[in-house]
C-alpha positions in Angstrom: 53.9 27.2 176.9 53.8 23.4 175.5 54.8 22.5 172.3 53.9 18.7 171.4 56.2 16.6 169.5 54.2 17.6 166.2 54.0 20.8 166.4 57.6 21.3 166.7 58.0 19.4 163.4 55.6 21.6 161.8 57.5 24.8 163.1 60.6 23.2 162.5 59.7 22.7 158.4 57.6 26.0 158.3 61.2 27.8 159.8 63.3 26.0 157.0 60.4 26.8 154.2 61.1 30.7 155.3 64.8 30.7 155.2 64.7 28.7 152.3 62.3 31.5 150.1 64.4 34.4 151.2 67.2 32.4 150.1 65.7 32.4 146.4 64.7 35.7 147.1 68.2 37.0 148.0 69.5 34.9 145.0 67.0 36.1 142.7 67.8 39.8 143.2 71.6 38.9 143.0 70.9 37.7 139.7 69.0 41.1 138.4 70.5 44.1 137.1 68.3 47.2 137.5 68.9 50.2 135.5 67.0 53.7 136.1 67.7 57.1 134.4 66.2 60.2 132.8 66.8 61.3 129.1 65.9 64.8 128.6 66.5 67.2 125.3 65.6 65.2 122.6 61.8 64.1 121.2 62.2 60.6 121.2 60.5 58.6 123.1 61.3 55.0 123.4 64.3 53.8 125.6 66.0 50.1 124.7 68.4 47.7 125.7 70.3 45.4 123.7 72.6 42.3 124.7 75.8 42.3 122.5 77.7 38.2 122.2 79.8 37.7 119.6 76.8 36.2 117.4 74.1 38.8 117.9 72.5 41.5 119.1 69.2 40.9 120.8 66.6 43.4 122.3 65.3 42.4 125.7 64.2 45.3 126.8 62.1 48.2 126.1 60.3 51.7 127.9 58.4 54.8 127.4 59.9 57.6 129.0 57.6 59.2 131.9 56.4 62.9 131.2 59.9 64.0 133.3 62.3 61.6 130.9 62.4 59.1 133.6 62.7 55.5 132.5 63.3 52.1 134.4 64.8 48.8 132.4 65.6 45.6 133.7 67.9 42.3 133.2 66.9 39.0 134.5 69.6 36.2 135.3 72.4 38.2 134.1 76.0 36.8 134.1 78.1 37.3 137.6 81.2 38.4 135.1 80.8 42.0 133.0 78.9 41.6 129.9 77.9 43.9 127.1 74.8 45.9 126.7 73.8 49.2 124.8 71.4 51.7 125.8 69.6 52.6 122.7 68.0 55.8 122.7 67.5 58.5 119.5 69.4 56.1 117.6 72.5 56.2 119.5 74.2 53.3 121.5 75.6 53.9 124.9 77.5 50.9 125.7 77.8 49.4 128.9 79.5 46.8 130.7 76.7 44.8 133.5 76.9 41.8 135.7 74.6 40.9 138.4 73.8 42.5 141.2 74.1 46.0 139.9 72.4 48.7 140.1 73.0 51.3 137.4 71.6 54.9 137.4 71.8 56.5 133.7 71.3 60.7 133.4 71.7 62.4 130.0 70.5 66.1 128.5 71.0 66.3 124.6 73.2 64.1 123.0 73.8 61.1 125.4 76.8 59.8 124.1 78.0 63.0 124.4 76.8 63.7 127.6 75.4 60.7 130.1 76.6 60.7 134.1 76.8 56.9 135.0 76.8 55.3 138.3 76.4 51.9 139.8 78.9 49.8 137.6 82.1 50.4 137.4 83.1 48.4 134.2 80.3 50.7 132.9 82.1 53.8 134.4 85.5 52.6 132.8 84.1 52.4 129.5 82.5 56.1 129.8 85.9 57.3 130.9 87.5 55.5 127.5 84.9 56.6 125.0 84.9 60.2 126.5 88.5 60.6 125.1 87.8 58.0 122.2 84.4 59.5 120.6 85.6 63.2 121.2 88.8 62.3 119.5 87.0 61.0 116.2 84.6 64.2 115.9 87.7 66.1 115.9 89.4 63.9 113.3 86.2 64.0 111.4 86.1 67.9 112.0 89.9 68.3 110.6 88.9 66.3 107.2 86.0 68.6 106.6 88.0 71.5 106.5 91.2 69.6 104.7 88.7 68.5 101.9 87.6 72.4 101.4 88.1 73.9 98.1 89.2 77.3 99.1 92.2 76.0 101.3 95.7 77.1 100.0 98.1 74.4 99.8 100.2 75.4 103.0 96.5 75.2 105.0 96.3 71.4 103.7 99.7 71.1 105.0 98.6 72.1 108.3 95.4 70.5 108.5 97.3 66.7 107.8 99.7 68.0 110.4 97.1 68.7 112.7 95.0 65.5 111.4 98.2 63.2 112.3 99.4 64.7 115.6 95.3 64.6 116.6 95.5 60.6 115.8 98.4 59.9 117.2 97.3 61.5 120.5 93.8 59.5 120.2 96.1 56.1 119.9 98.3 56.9 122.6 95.4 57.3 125.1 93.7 53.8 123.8 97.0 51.8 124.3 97.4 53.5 128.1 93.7 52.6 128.7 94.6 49.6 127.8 97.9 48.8 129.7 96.4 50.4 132.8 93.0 49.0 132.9 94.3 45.1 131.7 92.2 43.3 134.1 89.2 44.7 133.2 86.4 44.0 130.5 86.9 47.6 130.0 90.1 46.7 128.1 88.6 44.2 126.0 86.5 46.9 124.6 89.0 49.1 124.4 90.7 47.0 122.8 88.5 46.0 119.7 88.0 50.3 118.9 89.2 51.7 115.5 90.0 54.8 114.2 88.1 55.7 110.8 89.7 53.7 107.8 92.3 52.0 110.8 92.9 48.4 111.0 95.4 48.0 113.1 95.2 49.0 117.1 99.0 50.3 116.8 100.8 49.1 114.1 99.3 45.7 112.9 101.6 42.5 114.2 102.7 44.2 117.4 99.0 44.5 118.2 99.1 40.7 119.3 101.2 42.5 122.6 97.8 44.2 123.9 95.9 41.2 123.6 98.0 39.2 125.4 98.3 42.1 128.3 94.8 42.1 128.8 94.0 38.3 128.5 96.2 37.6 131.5 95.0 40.9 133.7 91.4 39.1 132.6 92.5 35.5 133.5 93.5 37.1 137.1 90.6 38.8 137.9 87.3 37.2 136.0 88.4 33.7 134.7 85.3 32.7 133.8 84.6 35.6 131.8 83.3 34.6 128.0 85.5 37.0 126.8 88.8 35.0 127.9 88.5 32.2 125.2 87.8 34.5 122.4 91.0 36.9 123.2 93.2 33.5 123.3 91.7 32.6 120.2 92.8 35.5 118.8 96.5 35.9 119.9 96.6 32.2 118.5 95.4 33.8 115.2 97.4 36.5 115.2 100.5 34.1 116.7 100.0 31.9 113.6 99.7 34.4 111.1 103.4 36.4 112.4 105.1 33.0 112.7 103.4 32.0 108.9 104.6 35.8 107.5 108.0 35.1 109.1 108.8 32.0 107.4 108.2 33.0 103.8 109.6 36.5 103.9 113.4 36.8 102.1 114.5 40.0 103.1 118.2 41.6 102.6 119.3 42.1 106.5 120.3 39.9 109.2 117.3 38.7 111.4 116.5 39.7 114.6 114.3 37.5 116.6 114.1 38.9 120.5 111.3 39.4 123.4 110.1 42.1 124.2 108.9 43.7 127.6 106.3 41.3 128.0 108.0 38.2 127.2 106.9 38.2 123.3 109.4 36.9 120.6 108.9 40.3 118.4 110.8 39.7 114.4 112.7 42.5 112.0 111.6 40.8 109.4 107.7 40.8 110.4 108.3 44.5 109.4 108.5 43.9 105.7 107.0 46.5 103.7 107.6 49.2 105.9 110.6 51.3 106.3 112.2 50.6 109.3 114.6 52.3 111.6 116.7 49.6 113.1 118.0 51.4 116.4 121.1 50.1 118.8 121.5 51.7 122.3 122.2 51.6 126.1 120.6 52.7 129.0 123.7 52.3 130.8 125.3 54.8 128.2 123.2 57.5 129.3 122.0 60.4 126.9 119.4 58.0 126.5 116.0 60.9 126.8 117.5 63.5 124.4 118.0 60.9 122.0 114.6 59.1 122.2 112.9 62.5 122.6 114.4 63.2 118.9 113.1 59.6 117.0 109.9 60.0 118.9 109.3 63.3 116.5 110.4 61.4 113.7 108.2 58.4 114.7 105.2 60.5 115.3 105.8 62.3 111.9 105.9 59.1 109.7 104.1 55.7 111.4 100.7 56.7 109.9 102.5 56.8 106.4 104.5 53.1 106.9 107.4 54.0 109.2 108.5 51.7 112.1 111.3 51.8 114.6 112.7 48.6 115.8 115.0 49.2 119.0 117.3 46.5 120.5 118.5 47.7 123.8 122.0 46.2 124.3 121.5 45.9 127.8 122.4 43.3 130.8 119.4 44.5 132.9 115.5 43.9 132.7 114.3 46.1 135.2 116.6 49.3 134.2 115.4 48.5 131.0 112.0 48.2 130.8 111.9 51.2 133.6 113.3 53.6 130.8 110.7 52.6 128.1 107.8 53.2 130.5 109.5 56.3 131.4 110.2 57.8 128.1 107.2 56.8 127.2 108.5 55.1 124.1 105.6 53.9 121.6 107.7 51.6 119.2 108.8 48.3 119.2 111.4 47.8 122.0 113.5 44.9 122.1 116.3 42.9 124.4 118.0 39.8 124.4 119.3 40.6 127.7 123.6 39.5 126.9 125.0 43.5 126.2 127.7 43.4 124.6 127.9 39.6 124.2 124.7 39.8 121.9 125.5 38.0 118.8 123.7 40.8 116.9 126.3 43.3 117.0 128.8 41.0 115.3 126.0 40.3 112.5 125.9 44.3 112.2 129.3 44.9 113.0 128.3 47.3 115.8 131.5 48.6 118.0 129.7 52.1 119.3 126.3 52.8 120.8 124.2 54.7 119.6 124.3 52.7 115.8 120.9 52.7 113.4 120.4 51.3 109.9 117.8 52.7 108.2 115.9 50.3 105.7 113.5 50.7 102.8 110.3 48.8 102.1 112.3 46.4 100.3 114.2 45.0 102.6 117.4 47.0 101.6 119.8 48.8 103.9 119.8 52.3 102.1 121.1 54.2 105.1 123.9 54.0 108.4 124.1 56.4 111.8 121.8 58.9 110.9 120.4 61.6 112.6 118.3 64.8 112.6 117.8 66.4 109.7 119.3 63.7 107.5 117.6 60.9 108.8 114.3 63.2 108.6 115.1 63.5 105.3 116.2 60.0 103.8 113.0 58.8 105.5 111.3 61.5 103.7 112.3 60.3 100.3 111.5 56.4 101.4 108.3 57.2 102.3 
């Protein structure tokens, strides 16, 4: 067959025209996040979904559910990094986490917060994984109160209840901060990250909360650096940064400063404690002993935080690695601190420390009301300071 000189041209644009549209094609459904499901249980209706920024919420999307609950929603040109969006149904939001490309299947019976199966995205997933433990956890809390506000309880049944209320939140905080720390370079954290308790403030307890923040910016600056979410968690460890480093200079308190890192590099202050009573703790991991003895404050500490008790622990130690291997070991929650020199730390010789273990216990004042004590003593003076 003969082609002429022109109709090879022709072909030659026509074949570029073609590969060209599927191109746009191909980009255009890279840029689309499609999202089917079925609701069942419940008499409403309508399905939406909502984009969540930092300045607004904005509906760009809406369904009718078919006769079987089914329901298909859409997103055109979303973002190529995670961002968040809420399923709206029977007035409750289920958040998720979308970037382009995805397709997300959505299945709930009864209460979908509750209950939703969720495939397709795994940010999404993650954040159905953090809220399972997270929403449970506050229905629980919400449960205790209910019964603790009861007029027929006997005083000893209140006293359980606030036991129960205290352990239950501790528990709830303890699975938010591993989320966290385990799940650093994802959005997922960022969310995590910004949940409260009821009538909570603080993520753990209030200055060292700038810690988590800058975990999970640097896991985020690894993995999506040109996630939106980036500038607005620097912005806030600078906030947070400023406000310690403003609180630090004006405070007068009655004990020498300590100003050390912590695990993660972060120059953590006594005397950003002020206000609270404190447990200043000296110890080894080379000394040993270290688990029954950690085991014991960690009852304490999970007895008193919620009611203004902090432990600040300087480990007089020459190694990083066996000491930051203890703390994730032991599990400890508190505020652990090194400068790395053992027994050359100028600290001791500012407390006059010869022997390890050593602990000054210190009112809300700034006052050092108490010296080496342990179990049932130091349960008690903290009892009376609190």
């Amino acid at each position: 067959m003969y082609f002429s000189k022109i109709d090879f041209v022709k072909m030659k644009r026509l074949f570029f025209a073609v590969i060209t549209l599927m191109i746009a094609l191909t980009s255009c459904q890279r840029s689309k996040v499609n999202i089917n499901g079925r609701f069942v249980g419940n008499d409403a209706e309508m399905v939406y979904l909502e984009h969540t920024t930092t300045l607004e919420q904005k509906l760009i999307d809406s369904v009718k559910l078919a006769e079987d609950g089914s329901f298909s929603l859409k997103i055109e040109n979303a973002a190529t990094t995670p961002a968040l969006y809420n399923i709206i149904y029977n007035g409750d939001r289920v958040p998720l986490l979308l970037s382009a490309g995805e397709n997300v299947n959505i299945n709930a019976a009864g209460n979908i917060l509750r209950n939703y199966t969720l495939e397709g995205s795994l940010e999404s997933e993650l954040v159905q994984k953090f809220n399972k433990v997270f929403i449970e956890g506050v229905i629980n809390l919400n449960d205790i109160l209910s019964k603790y506000t009861s007029q027929d309880l006997s005083q000893e049944q209140q006293t359980e209840l606030a036991k129960q209320y205290t352990q239950l939140r501790n528990e709830i905080k303890r699975a938010q901060l591993r989320f966290i720390i385990e799940n650093k370079e994802n959005i997922a954290a960022v969310y995590a990250l910004y949940q409260r308790l009821p009538n909570d403030q603080n993520l753990f307890n209030g200055d060292s909360d700038v810690v988590y923040y800058r975990t999970v910016a640097e896991g985020i600056e690894q993995k999506y650096p040109e996630s939106p979410y980036l500038p607005l968690l620097r912005s806030q460890i600078a906030r947070m940064d400023a406000q310690q480093s403003l609180l630090s200079q004006v405070k007068t308190v009655n004990f020498p400063e300590i100003a050390m890192q912590d695990m993660y590099g972060n120059t953590q202050r006594l005397s950003s404690l002020d206000g609270k009573v404190i447990l200043l703790h000296f110890w080894s991991v080379a000394v040993g002993n270290s688990n029954a003895m950690n085991a014991d404050l960690k009852e304490i500490y999970a007895k008193y935080k919620e009611q203004g008790f902090e432990i600040f622990q300087v480990a007089v130690d020459t190694s990083k690695a066996l000491w930051i291997n203890a703390i994730q070991e032991q599990k400890l929650p508190w505020i652990s601190v090194s400068d790395l020199q053992g027994n050359s730390s100028p600290t001791l010789g500012a407390y006059n420390i010869t022997n390890l273990p050593a602990n000054f216990l210190i009112d809300r004042e700034g006052n050092i009301v108490g010296k080496n004590l342990a179990g049932e003593k130091l349960d008690s003076e903290i009892k009376k300071l609190i």
